[in-house]
Structure formats: structure tokens, C-alpha cells
N, C-alpha and C positions, 0 to 999 in steps of 0.2 A: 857824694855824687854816684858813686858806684852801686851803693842800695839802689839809689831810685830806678838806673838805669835797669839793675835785676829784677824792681819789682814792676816798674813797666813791661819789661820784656814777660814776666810771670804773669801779669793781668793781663799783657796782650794774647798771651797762650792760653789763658783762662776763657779768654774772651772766646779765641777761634774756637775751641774745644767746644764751650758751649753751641757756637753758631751749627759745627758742624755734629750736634749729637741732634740739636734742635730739626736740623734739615735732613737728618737720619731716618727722625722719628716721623718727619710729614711727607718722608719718601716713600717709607712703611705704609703709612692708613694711606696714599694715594694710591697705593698699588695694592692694600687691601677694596680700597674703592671701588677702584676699578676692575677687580677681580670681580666685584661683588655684581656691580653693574654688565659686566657680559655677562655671566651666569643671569641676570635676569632676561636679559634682551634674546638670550640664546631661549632660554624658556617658552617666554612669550610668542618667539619666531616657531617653534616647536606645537606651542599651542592652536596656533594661527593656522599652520598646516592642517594640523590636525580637523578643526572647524571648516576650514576650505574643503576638506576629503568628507566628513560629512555633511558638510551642504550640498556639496554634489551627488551625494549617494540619493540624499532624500529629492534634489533636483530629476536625476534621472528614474527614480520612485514616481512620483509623479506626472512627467512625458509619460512611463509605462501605463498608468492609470488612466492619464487622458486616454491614448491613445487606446487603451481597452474600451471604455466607454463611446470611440466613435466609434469601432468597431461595431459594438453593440448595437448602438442606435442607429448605422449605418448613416451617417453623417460623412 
């Protein structure tokens, strides 16, 4: 009776040991995930701006063109 009870208590410890190296290891790639994932969103947000400041540059390129062409034509 005394084995069993050791070797329960040793599988039950085998057991937890596993569960907690298993939930170690999907703590790790979560929080490589998600590492991974703001660096893209940060990126994109970065991109975005960037595209926003050049549609504007070529936005006000163009008011400045119109606005030469009334001149011109006196419009």
C-alpha cells in the first residue's frame, strides 16, 4: 500500500510538472505572438502615416496647380 501511494503521489507530480512546463511553453509562443503581432500593427500604423503625409503633399501639389491654371486662364 505504501508503493502505490508513492507512486501515485510521483505520477501525480509527473503529471503537474508536465501540465506546468506544457503551459510554460504556450505562455512563451503567446507572448512571442503577440510580440510579433504589435510589431506588425506598429509597422502598418507607421506606414499608414507615412502614406496619409504623402497624399497630402501630392493633395496640396495639385490645389497649387489648379489654382495656377485659374490664375492663368483668369477663371
Amino acid at each position: 500500500m505504501y508503493y502505490t501511494q508513492c507512486d501515485a503521489f510521483i505520477s501525480n507530480s509527473l503529471v503537474f510538472y508536465i501540465c506546468v512546463s506544457v503551459l510554460d511553453k504556450m505562455k512563451m509562443e503567446l507572448r512571442k505572438k503577440m510580440e510579433k503581432d504589435i510589431k506588425d500593427f506598429q509597422e502598418q500604423l507607421r506606414r499608414d502615416e507615412d502614406d496619409y503625409y504623402f497624399r497630402q503633399l501630392d493633395a496640396e501639389k495639385v490645389v497649387q496647380q489648379l489654382n495656377m491654371v485659374r490664375y492663368q486662364t483668369g477663371i
